[in-house]
VEXDO-401908 format. One record per atom (N, C-alpha, C, O, CB): x, y, z. Coordinates in steps of 0.2 Angstrom, whole numbers, plus 5000, padded with zeros to 4 digits. Each point is the difference from the previous one (the first is absolute). Glycine has a CB too. Layout:
<marzas>
XYZ...
</marzas>
This chain:
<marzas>
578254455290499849935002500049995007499749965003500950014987499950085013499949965006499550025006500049975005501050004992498550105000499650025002499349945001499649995004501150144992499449854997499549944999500049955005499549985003500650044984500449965013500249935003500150025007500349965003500349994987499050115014500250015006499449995001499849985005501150084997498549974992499350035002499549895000499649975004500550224986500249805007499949915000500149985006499649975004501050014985500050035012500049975008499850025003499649975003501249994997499250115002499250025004499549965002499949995006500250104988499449885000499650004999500149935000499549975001500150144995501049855004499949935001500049985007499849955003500750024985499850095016500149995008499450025004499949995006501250034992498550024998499350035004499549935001499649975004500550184989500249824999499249934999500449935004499849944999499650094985501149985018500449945005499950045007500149965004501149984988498750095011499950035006499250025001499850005006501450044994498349974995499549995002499650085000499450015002501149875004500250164991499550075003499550044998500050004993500950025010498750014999499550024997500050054996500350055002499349905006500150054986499850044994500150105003500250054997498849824999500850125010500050085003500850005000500450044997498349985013501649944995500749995002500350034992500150064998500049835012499950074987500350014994499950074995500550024997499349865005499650154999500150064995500450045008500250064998498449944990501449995017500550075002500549955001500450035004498950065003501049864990500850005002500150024993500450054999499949855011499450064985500350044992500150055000500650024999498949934995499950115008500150064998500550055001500350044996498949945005501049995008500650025002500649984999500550025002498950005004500549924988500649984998500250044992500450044997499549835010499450104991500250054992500050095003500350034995498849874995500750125014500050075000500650035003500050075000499049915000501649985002500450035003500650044997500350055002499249885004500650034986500650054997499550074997500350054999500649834997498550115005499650034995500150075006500150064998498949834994500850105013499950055005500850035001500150065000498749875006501750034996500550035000500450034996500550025002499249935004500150064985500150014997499950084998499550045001500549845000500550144996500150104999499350004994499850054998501949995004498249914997499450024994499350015003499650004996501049954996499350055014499550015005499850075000499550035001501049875006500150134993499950085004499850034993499750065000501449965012498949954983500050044992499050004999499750044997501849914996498450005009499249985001499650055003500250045003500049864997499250084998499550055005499450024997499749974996501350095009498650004998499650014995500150054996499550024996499949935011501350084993500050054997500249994992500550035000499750025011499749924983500550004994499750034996499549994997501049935003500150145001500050054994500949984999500349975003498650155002501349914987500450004999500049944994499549994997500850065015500349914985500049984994499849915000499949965004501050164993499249874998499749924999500149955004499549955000500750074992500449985012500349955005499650015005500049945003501250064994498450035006499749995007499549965000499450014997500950095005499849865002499749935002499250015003500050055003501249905000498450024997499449985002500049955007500049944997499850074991500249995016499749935006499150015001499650045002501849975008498749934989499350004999499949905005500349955000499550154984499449935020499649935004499449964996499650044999500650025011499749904989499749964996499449995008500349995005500749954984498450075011499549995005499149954995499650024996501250135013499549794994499449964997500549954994500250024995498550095006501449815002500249984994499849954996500449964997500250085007498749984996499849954994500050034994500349984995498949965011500650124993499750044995500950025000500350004995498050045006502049985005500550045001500849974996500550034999498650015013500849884987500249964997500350034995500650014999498849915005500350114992499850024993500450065002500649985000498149964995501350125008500250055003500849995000500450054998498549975009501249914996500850035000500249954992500450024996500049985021499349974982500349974993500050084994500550014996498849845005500250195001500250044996500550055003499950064998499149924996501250025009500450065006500449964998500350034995499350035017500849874988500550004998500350024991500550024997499249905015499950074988500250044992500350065000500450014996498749955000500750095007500150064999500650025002500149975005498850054996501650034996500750025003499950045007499550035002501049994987499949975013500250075007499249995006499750045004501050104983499249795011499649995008500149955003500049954996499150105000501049955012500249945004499249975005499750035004501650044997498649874999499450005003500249985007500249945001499050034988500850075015500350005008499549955003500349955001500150205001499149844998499349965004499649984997499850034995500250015013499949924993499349954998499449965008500149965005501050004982498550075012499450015003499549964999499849994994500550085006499549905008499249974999500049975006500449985004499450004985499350045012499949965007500049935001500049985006499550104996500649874991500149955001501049954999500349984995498250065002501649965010500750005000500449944994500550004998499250045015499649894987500349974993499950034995500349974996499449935008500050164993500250034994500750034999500450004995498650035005501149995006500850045002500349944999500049994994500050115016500149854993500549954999500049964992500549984998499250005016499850044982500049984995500350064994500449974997498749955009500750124994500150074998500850015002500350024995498450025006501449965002500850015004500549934996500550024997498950035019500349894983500349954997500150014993500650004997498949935011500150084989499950024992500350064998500050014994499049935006501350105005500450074997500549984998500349975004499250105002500849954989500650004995500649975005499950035005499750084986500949865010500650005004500350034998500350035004499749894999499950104990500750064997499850055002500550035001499849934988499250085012499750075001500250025006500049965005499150044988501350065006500350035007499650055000499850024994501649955007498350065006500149975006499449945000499550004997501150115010499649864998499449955000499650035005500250025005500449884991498750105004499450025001499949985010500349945001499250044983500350045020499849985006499249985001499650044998501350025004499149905002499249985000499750055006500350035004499949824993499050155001499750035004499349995002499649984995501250095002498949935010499249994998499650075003499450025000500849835002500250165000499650085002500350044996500650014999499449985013499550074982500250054996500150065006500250064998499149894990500650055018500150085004500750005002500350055002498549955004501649944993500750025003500450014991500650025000499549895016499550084978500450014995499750085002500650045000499549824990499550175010499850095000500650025003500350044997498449975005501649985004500550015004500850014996500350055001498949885009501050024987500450024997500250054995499650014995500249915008500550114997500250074996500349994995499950044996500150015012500349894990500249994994499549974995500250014994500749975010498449984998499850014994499450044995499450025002501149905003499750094989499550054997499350004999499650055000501349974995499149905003499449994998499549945003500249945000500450114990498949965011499749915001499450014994499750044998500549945018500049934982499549994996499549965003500249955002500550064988498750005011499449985001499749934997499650024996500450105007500049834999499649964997499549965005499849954998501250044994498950035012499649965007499049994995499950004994501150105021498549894989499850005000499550055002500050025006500749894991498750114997499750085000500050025006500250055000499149954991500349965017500050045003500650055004499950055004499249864994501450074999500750045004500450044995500450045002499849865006499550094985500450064994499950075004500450055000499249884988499950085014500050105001500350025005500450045000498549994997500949935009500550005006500649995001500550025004498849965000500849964991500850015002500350044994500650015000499549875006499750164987500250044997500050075004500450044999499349874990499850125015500150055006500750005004500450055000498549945001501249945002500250025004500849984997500450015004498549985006501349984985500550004996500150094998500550035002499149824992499850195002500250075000500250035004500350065000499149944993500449985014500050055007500949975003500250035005498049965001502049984991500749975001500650014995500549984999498849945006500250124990500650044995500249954995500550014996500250085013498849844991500249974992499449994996499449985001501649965003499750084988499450004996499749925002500149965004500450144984499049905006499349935000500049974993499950044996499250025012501049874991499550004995499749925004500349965003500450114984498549955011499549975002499650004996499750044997500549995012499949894991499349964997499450004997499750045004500849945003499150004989499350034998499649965006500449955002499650064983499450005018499950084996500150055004499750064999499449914994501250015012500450095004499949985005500449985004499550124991499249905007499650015005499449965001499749964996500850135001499349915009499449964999499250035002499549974999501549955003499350155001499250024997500150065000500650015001498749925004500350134993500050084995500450035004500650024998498250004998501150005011500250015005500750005000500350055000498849915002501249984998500949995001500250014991500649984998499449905015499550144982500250014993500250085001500350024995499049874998500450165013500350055000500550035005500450054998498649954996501049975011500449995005500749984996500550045000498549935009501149984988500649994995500450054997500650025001498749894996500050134999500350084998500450025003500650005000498750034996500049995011500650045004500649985002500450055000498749995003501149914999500649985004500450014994500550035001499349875010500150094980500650014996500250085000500650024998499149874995499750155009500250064999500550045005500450054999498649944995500549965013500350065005500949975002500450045001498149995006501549914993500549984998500650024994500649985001498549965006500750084990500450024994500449914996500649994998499750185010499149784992500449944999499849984993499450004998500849955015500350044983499849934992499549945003500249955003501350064992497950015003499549945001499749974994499650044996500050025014500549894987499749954996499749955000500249955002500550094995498849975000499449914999500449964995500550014997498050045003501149895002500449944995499549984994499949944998500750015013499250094986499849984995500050024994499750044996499949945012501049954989500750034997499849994993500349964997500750025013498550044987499750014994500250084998500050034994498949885009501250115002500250104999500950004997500350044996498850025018501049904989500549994997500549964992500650014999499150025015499449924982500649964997500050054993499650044999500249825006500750144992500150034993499250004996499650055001501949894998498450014998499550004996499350025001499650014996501149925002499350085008499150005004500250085001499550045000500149815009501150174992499950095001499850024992499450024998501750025013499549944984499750014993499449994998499850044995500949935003498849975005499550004996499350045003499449994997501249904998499550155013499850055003500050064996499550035000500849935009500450064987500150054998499750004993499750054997501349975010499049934990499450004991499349985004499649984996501249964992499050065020499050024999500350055003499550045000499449855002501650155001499750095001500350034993500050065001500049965013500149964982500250034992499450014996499850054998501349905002498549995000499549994998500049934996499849994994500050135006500549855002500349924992499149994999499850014995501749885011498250094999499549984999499450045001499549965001501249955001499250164998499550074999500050005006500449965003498850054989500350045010499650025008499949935005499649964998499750154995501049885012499949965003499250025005499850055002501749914997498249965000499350005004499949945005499649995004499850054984501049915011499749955004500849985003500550034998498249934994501449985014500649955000499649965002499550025004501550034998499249874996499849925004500549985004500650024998498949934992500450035016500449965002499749915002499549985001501150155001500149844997499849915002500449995008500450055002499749874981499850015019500549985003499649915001499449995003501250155002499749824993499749945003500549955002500650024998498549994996500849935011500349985002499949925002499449994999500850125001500049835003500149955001499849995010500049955002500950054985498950055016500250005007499749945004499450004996500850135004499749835004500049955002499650015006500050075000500949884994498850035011499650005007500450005003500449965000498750004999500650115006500650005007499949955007500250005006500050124991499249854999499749965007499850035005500150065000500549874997499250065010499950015006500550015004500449954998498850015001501050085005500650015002499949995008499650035004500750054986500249865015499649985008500650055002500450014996498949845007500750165002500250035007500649955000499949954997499150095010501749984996500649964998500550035005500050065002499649924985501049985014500550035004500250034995500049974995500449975015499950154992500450034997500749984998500450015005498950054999501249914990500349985000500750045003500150064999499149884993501150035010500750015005500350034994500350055003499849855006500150104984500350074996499750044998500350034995500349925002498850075006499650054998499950065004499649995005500049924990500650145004499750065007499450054996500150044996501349985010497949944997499549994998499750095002499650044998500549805003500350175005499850055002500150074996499550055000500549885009500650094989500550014997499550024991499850054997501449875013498750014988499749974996499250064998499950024995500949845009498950155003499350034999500150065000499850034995499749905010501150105000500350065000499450065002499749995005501249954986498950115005499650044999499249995001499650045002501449994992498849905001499449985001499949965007500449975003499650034985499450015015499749975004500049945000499849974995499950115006500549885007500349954998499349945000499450015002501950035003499049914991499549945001500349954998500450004995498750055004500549895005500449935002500249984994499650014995499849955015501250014991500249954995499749954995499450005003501150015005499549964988499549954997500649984994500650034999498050025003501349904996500549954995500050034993500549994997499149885009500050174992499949994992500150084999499750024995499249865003501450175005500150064999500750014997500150024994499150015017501349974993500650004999500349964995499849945001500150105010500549964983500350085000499450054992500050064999501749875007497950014992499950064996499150005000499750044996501649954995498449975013499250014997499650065005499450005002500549864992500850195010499650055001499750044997499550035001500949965005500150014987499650044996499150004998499750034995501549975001498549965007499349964997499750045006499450014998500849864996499950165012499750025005500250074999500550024999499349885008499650144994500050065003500450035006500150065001499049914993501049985010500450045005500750014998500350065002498949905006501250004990500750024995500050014995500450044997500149925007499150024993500050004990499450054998499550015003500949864994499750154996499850024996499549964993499850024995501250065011499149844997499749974993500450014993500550044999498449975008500849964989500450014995499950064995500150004994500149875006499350185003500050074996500850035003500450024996498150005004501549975007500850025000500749954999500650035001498750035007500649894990500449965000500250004994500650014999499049935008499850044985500450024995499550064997500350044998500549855000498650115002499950054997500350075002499550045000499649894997501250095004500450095003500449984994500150054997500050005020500449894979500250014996499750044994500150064998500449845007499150064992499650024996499550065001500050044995500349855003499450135006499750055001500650084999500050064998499249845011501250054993500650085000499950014994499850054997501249945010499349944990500350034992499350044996500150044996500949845004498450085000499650044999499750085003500350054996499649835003499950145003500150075003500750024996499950044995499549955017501149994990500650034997500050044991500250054998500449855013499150024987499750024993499750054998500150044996499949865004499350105005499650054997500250085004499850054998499149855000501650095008500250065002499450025001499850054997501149984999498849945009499650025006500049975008500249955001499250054989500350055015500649985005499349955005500049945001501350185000498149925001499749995006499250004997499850064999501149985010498749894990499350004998499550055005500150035005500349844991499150134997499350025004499649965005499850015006500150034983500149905008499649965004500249934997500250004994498850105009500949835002500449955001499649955001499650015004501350055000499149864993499549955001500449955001500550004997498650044997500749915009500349954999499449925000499550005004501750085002498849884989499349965002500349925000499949974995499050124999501349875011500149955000499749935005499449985001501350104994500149895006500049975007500249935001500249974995499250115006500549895006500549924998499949964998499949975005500550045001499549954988499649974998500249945001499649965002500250124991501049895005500549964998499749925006499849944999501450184997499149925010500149965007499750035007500050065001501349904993498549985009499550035005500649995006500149945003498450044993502150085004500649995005499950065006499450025003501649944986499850075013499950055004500550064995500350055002499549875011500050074981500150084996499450045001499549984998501249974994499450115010499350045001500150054993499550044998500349965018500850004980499950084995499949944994500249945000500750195004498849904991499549974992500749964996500650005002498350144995500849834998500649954997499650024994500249964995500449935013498850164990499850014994499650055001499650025003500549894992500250125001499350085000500550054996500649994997498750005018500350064985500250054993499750085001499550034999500549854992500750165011500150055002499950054996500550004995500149955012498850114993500250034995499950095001499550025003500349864990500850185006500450045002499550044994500149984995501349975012498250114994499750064995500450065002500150025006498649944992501750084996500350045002499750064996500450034997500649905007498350074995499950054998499949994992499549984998501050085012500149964987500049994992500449944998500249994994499850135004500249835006500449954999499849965007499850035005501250034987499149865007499949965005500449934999500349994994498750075008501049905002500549955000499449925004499550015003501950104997498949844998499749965004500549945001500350004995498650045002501249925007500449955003499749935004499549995004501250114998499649854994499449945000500649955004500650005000498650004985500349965018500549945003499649935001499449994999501350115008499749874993499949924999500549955004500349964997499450074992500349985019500949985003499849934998500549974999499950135015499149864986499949935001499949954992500149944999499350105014500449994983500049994995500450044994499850064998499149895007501550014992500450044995499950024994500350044996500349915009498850024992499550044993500550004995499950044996499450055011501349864992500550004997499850024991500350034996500349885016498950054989499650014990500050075000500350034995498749875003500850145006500050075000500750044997500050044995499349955016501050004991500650034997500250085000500350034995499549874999499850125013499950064999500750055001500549965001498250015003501450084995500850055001499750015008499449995003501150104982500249935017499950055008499750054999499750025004501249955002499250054989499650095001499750014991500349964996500750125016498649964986499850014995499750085000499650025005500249854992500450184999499950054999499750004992500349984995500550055015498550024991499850004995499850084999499750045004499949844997500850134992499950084997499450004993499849954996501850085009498450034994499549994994500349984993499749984995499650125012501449894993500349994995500449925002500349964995499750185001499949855008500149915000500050005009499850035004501249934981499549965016499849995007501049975000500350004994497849955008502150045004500750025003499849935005499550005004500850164994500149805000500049925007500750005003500549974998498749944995500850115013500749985006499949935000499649975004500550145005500449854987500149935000501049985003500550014998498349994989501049955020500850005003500450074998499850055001500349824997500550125001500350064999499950054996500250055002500449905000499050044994499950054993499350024999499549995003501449954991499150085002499250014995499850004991500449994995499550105016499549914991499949974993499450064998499650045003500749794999499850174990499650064999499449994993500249994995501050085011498149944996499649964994499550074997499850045005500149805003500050174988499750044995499249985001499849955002501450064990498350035006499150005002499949944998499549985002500050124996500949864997499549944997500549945002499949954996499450124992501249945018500449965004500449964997500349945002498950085004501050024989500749984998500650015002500150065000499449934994501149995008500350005005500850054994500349984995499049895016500650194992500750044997500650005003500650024998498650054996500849925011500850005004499949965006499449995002501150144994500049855006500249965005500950055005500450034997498849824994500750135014500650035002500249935006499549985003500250184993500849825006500249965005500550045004500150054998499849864995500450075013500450055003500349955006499749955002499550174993501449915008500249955008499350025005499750045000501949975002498449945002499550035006500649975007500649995000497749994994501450015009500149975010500050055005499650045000501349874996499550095008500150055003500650065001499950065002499549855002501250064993500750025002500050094997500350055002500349804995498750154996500150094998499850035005500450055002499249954987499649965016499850075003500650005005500350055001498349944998501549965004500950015007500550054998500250045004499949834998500050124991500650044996499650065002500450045003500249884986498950115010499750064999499950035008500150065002499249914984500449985019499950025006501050035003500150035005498549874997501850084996500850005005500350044995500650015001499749855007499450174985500450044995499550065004500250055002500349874985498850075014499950085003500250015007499950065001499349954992501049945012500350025005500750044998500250055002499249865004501050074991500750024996499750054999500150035005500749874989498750145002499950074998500150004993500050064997500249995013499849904985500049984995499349974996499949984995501350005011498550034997499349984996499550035003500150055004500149844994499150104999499450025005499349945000499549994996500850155000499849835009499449965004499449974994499550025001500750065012499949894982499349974997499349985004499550004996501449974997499150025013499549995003500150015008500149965005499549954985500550175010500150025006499550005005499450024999501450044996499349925010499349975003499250055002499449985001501849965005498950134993499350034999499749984990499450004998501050115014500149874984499649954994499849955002499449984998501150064995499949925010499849915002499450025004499549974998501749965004498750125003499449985004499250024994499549964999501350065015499350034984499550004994499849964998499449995000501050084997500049894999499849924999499849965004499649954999501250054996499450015011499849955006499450035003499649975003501649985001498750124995499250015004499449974994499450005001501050145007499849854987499549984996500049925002499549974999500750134990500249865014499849945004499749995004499749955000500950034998499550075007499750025008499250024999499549985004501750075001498650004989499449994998499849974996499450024998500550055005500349884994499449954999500049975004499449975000500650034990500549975015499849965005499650015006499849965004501050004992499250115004499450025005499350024997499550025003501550035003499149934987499249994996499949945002499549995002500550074989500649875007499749955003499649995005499549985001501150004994500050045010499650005008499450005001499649955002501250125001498950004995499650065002499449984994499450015000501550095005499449864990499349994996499750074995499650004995500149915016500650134991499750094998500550014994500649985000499250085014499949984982500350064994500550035004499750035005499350004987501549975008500350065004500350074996500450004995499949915013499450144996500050074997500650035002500050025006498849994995501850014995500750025002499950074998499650014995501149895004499750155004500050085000500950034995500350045003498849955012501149984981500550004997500550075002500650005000498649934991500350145013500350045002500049995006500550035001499450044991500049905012500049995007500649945001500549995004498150044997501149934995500449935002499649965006500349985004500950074991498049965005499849955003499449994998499650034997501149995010499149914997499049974998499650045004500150025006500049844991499350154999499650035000499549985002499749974996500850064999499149985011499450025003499849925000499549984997500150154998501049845009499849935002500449975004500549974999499050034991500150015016500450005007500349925001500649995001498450095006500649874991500349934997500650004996500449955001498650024998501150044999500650004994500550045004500649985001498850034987500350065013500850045005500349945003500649984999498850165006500049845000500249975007500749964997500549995004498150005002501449984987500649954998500750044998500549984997498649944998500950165006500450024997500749985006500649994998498450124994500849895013500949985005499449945003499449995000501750175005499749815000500149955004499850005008499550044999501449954994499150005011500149975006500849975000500349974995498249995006501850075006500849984999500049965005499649995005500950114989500049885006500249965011500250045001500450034996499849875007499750105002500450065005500649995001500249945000498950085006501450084993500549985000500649994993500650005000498649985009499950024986500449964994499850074994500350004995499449835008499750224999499850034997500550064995500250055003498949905006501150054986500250034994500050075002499550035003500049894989501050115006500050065004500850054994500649994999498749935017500350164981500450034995500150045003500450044997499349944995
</marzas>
C-alpha cells in the first residue's frame, strides 16, 4: 500500500508543478528502479538462463501501441519482470508507465531511446512492436547486444532485411520470434496436423480473405513536430522526410516508405497459415492485380486487389477489401481445399465440410497472444522450441514482399525457389533492399 500511495503522490506533484512528460519518465524510472537495481536479484539476471524453473526473464517492451498488448500478455506469464517500456513518443511512456499494475514489482522504467535499453546487461529480451520500417534493424542490433527478440509481423520491411534478420539470429546465437501468433494457438496447430494427415485428401488449393471498414487518411500538411515526439528517432533508419499531420502514429503503414500496406499488415497472417497448410515454402511466380479505389487521399499501397502465389503443384491466393467489409460475404480467413473436402480457419478454430459441403466437424480453441509469449520465454528457458522462429516468419513475410513488389512493378514475378531470388527483372530486384540514412544502415 504504501508503495501505491507514494507512486500517487508522485504524480499529483509533477501535475501541481507543471513538469514535463520527459521530466517525468526519468524521475519515475529512477524512482521505481531503485529497490529493483539495488537489489541481490539483479546479479541472478542476465542473459544467461540455464538451470531450473525459477530463473526469471527481464524483458523491454519497444513500441506501445501494438506493444500495449505485449505487456498485458508479459504480465501473465510467471518468472518475467518488464524492466522498460519504450517509445519515441514520450506521452506513450507517460501513459504506459501510468496504467502498469501498482501491485507488480518491479515497477517498469520509462524510456524513449531503445539504444541505452541495448546497453544494459540485465535485459534478456526486447519485444519489438515499432513500426515495419525499424523491425529488422532494431531486431539486428537487439541480436548484436546478446538479446533474444520477439518481433512483430511482419519482421521486415523489405527481402533484404528478411535475410539479414536470419543472419543476426544465427550469428548471434539469439531466440528470434515473429508475432504471428496463430503458430502458437492449440486448435489451429491441430487442425494443421489433420490437412497434413490427410482429413481432407491431397491438398491443391488455399483462399485467403481479409476485409475491412478503413476510413480516408486524407491529405496530410506540413506541421510543427510535436514537442512529445522524437520524430527523428521516430525515422530512424529510413530516410528522412518532413513531417505532416496524418502519418503518425499509425497510417504509415499506407506508404511505402515505412509500411508494407495491408499485404503486410494483415495478410502475412493468413498467408502463413496458408502455406503452412499446404507445406509449401517459396512460389514460382507472383501477381498481384488491384489498387486505390476507395478515396482519392495520400495512401499510395492498394485497399483491393488479389494476390495470387503458383507453387507449381499447389497455389494460394489472398483477397482484400481494407474499405469495404463485404460483410454478406461471410468469407473464413483461410480455406483449404483437398480432393476429399475443403478445411476453413474460422477465429480460433476450424470447421471442416465434405464434396457436397456439408459441414462434419468443427473445432474451437483459446487464441490471443499470451500462447505465442509463453512459447517465445519457455524457449529461451530451453524448455520449448520456437513455433515461428524467425527464418519461418520471414517465409511468410517474403510472400508479402512479392506480391507487393508485383504490385509496384505491375510484372508477374518470376522467383528462383533454389536461389531465393526474382528473376530476370531488373525492376523488381531493384525493390528487393532500401536506401538507409546515413549512419543508420543495418549491419550483421
Amino acid at each position: 500500500m504504501e508503495e501505491k500511495k507514494s507512486r500517487q503522490e508522485k504524480e499529483q506533484e509533477n501535475t501541481r508543478k507543471g513538469i514535463g512528460r520527459r521530466r517525468f519518465i526519468r524521475d519515475t524510472s529512477l524512482a521505481a528502479g531503485a529497490t529493483f537495481l539495488a537489489s541481490t536479484r539483479s546479479r541472478i539476471y542476465g542473459s544467461a538462463l540455464q538451470g531450473g524453473p525459477n530463473n526469471r526473464i527481464v524483458a523491454a517492451v519497444m513500441g506501445l501501441q501494438r506493444g500495449w498488448a505485449h505487456v498485458r500478455a508479459l504480465l501473465e506469464l510467471p518468472n518475467v519482470d518488464i524492466k522498460y517500456l519504450c517509445d519515441v513518443d514520450a506521452d506513450r511512456v507517460y501513459q504506459a508507465l501510468s496504467r502498469f499494475p501498482l501491485d507488480r514489482a518491479p515497477q517498469p522504467k520509462g524510456e524513449t531511446d531503445f539504444r541505452r535499453i541495448l546497453e544494459d546487461a540485465d535485459v534478456d529480451a526486447m519485444f519489438i512492436a515499432t513500426p515495419n520500417h525499424w523491425h529488422a534493424p532494431a531486431t539486428i542490433m537487439a541480436c548484436a547486444a546478446g538479446k533474444h527478440v520477439y518481433v512483430e509481423k511482419p519482421g521486415s520491411h523489405n527481402p533484404r532485411e528478411a535475410e539479414m534478420m536470419v543472419e543476426a539470429a544465427r550469428k548471434y546465437n539469439r531466440v528470434v520470434q515473429m508475432g504471428n501468433q496463430r503458430r502458437s494457438w492449440p486448435t489451429i496447430i491441430e487442425g494443421m496436423e489433420k490437412l497434413h494427415q490427410g482429413v481432407i485428401g491431397p491438398l491443391r488449393f488455399a483462399r485467403c480473405w481479409y476485409n475491412a471498414t478503413r476510413p480516408s487518411i486524407g491529405h496530410g500538411k506540413p506541421a510543427p513536430i510535436p514537442s512529445n515526439l522524437d520524430y527523428s528517432l521516430w525515422q530512424g533508419p529510413a530516410p528522412e522526410q518532413p513531417y505532416k499531420d496524418n502519418l503518425i502514429h499509425y497510417n504509415w503503414h499506407w506508404h511505402w516508405h515505412w509500411g508494407n500496406g495491408e499485404l503486410g499488415n494483415n495478410g502475412i497472417h493468413a498467408l502463413d497459415l496458408a502455406r503452412w497448410g499446404l507445406q509449401v515454402d517459396y512460389p514460382l511466380t507472383v501477381t498481384y492485380n488491384g489498387g486505390r479505389y476507395h478515396f482519392n487521399d495520400d495512401q499510395e499501397t492498394p485497399d483491393t486487389g488479389t494476390a495470387v502465389y503458383d507453387f507449381g503443384n499447389k497455389g494460394i491466393n489472398w483477397e482484400c477489401s481494407s474499405c469495404h467489409p463485404r460483410r454478406n460475404e461471410n468469407r473464413p480467413f483461410v480455406a483449404f481445399y483437398g480432393d476429399q473436402g475443403t478445411m476453413e480457419i474460422r477465429g480460433t478454430g476450424y470447421h471442416i465440410y465434405d464434396l457436397d459441403g456439408a459441414e462434419v466437424e468443427v473445432q474451437k480453441g483459446p487464441g490471443g497472444d499470451v500462447e505465442h509469449f509463453a512459447n517465445f520465454v519457455d524457449t529461451i528457458r530451453g524448455r520449448a522450441k520456437l513455433t515461428s522462429e524467425i527464418e519461418v516468419g520471414q517465409v511468410g513475410t517474403m510472400l508479402c514482399h512479392l506480391g507487393n513488389i508485383a504490385y509496384r512493378t505491375g510484372h508477374t514475378i518470376h522467383f528462383n525457389p533454389e536461389t531465393g531470388q526474382i528473376e530476370n527483372d531488373p525492376e523488381a530486384t531493384a525493390l528487393w533492399q532500401r536506401e538507409y540514412r546515413k549512419g543508420w544502415e543495418p549491419k550483421v
